[in-house]
KOLVEX-32309 format. One line per 8 residues: their letters; for each residue x, y, z of N, C-alpha, C. Coordinates in pm, 1 decimal. Layout:
a> X Y Z X Y Z X Y Z  ...
This chain:
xxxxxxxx> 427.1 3227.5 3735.3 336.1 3141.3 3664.8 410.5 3014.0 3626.1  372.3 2900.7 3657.9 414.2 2751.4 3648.5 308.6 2690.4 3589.9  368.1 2585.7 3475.7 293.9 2512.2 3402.7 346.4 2360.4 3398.3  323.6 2310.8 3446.1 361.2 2145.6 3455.2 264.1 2037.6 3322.1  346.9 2016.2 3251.3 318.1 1947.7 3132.3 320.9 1839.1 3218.5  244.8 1652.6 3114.2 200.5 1593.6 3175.7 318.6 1459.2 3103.0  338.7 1377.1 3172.0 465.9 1286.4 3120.1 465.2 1256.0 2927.7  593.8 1258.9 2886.6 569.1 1231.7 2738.6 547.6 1069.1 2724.2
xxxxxxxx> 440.6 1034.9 2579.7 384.5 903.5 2596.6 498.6 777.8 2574.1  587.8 829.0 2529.9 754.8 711.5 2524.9 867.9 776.6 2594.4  868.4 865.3 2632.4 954.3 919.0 2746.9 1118.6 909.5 2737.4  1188.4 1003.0 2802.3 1323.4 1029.1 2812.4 1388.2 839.2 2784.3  1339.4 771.8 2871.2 1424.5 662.0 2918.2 1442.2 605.8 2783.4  1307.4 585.5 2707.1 1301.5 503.4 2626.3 1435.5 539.0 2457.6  1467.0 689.2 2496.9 1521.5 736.0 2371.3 1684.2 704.8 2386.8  1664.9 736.2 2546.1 1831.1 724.3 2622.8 1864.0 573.6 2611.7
xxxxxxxx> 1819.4 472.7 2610.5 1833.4 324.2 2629.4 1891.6 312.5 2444.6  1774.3 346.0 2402.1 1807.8 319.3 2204.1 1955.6 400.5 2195.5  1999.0 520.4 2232.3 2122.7 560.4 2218.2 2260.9 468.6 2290.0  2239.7 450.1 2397.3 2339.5 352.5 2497.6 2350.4 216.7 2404.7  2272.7 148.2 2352.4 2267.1 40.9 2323.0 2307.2 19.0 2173.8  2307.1 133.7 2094.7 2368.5 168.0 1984.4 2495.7 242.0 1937.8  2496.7 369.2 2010.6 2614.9 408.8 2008.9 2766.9 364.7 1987.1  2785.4 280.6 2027.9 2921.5 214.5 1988.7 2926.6 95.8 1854.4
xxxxxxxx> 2795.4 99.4 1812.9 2819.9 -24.8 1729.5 2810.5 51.2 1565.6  2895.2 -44.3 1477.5 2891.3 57.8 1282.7 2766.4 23.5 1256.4  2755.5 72.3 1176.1 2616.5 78.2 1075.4 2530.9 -11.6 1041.6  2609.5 -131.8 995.8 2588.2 -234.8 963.8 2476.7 -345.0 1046.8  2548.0 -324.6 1165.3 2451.2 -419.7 1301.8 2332.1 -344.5 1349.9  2378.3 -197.5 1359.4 2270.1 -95.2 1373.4 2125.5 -114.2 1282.9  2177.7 -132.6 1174.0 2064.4 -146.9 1038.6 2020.4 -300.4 1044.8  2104.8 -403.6 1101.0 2037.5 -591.7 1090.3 1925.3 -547.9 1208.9
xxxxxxxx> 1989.4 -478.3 1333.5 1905.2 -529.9 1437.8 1796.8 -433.0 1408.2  1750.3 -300.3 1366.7 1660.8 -246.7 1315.7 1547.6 -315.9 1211.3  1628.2 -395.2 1092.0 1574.1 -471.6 1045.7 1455.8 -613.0 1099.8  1566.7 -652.3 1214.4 1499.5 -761.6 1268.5 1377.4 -743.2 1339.2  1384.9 -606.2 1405.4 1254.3 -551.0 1484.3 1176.3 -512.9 1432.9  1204.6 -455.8 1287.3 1066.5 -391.3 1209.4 974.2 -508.7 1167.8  1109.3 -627.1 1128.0 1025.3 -721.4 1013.0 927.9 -791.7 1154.5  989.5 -815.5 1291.0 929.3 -918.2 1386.6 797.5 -804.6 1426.8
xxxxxxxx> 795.0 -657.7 1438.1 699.4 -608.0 1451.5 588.6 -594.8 1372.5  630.2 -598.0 1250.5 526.3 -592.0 1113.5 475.3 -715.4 1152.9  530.5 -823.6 1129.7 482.3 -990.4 1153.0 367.0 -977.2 1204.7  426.7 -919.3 1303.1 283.1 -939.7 1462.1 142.0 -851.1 1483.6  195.2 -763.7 1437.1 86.7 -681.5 1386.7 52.0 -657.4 1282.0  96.5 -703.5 1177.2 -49.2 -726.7 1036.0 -6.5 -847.7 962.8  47.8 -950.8 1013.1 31.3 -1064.6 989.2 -81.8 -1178.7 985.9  -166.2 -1107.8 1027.6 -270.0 -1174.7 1037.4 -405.3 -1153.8 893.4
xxxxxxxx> -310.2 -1053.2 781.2 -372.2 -1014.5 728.1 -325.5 -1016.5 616.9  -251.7 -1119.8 607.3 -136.5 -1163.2 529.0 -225.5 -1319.6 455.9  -186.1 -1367.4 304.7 -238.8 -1503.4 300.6 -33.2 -1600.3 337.0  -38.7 -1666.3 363.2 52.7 -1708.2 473.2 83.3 -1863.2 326.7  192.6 -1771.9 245.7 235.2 -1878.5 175.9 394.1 -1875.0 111.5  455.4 -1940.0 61.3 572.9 -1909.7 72.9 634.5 -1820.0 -81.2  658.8 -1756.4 -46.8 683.2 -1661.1 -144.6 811.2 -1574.2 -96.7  921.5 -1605.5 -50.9 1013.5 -1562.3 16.1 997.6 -1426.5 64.0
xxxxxxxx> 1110.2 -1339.0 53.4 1062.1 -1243.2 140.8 1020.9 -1103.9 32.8  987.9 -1137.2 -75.4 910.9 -1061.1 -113.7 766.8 -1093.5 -85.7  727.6 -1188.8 -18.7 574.6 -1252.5 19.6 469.9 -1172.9 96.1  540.4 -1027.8 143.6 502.5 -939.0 226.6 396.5 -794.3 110.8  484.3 -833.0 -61.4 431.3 -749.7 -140.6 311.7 -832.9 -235.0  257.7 -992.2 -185.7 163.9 -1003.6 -243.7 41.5 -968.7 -224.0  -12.3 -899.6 -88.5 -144.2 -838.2 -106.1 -149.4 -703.1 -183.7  -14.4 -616.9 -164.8 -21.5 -494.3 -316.6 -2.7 -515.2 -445.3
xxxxxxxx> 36.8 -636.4 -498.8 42.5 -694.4 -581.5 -129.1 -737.2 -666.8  -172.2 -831.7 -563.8 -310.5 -849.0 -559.8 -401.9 -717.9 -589.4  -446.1 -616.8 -520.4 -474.9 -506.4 -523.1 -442.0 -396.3 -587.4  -336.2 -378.6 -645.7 -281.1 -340.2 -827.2 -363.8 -379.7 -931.0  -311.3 -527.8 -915.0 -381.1 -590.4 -1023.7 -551.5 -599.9 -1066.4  -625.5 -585.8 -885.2 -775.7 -528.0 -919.3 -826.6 -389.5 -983.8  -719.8 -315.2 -882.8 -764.3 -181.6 -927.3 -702.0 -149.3 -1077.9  -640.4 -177.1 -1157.8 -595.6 -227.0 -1304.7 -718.7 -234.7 -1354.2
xxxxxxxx> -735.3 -394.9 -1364.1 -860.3 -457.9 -1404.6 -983.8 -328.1 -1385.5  -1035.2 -283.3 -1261.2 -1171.2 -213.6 -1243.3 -1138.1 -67.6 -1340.9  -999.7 -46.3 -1325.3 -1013.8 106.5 -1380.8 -1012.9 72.1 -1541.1  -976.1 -91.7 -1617.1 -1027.9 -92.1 -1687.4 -1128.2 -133.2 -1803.4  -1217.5 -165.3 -1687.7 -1362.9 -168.2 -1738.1 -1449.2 -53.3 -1665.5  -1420.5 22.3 -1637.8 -1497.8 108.4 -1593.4 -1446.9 229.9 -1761.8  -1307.3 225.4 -1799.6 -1278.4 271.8 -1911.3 -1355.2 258.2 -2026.1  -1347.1 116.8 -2044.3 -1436.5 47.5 -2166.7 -1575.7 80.2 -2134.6
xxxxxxxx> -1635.9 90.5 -2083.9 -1771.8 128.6 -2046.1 -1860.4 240.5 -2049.4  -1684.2 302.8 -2012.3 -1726.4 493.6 -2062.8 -1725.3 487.7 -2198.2  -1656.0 451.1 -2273.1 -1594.4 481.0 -2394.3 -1704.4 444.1 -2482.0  -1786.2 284.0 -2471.7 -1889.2 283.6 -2500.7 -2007.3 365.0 -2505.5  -2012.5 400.7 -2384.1 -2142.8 524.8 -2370.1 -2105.7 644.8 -2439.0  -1958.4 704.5 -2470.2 -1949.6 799.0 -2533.6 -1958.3 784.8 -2642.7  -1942.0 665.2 -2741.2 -1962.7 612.2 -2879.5 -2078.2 631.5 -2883.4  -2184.4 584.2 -2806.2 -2322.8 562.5 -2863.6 -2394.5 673.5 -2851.0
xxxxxxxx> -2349.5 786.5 -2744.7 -2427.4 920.6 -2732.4 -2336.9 1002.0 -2875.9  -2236.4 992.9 -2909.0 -2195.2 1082.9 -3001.7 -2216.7 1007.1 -3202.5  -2266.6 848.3 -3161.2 -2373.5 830.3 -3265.8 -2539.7 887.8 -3291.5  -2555.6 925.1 -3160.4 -2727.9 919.1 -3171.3 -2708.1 1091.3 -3197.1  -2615.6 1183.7 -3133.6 -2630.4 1268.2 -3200.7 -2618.1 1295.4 -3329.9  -2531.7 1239.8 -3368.2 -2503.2 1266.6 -3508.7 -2585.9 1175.5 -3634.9  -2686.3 1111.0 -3557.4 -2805.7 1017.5 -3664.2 -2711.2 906.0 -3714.8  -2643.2 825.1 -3635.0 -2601.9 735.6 -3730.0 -2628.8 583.7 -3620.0
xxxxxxxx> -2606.2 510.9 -3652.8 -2640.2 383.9 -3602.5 -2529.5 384.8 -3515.9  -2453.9 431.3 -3516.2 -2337.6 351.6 -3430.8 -2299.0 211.2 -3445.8  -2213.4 205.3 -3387.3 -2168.4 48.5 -3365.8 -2237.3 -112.8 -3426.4  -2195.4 -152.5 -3511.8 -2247.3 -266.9 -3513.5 -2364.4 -223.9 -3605.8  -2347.3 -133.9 -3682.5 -2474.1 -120.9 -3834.5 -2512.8 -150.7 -3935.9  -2582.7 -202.6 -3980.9 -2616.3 -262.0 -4145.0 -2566.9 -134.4 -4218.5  -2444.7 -156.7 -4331.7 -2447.4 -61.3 -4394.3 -2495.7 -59.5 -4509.8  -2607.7 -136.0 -4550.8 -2718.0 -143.0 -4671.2 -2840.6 -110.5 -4647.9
C-alpha cells in the first residue's frame, strides 16, 4: 500500500535556502535582516491601511492607539448609562424620586 502526499505549499527548497544563507552569520545580522523583511513585508501588505504620517517608527502603533482610545471612550458611556438606568430602577422601586429631587 503506497500513499503519495501532494507537494508541501513552501517546500523543502524554500527552508534549505533560509538555512544556507544564515548559517554562518551571529545573531545580530540574522535579527537586522529579519527585521528588514518583516518591517518591508508589513509595509506592503497593510500599509495601505495605515494614515501615512510621520510619527517615527512607533507610527505603526497609531491605529491601536486610535482604537484603545474608542473602545475606552464607548465602554465608557455605555458604563454611565448603565449606571443611570440602575439608579433610576432602584429609585422607582424604592418610591423615591431619584436623582435630581425637590427635597421640600
Amino acid at each position: 500500500m503506497s500513499m503519495s502526499l501532494p507537494p508541501h505549499p513552501v517546500g523543502v527548497k524554500f527552508w534549505t535556502s533560509l538555512w544556507r544563507e544564515n548559517k554562518d552569520l551571529p545573531y545580530s545580522q540574522i535579527h537586522t535582516k529579519f527585521q528588514n523583511w518583516y518591517g518591508h513585508a508589513f509595509h506592503r501588505n497593510f500599509g495601505r491601511y495605515f494614515y501615512a504620517h510621520r510619527a517615527g517608527p512607533l507610527g505603526i502603533t497609531a491605529p491601536l492607539v486610535v482604537f484603545a482610545f474608542g473602545f475606552k471612550v464607548a465602554t465608557m458611556y455605555y458604563g454611565t448609562l448603565r449606571d443611570l438606568g440602575a439608579a433610576t430602577e432602584s429609585a422607582q422601586a424604592y418610591g423615591t424620586g431619584g436623582y435630581k429631587t425637590n427635597p421640600t
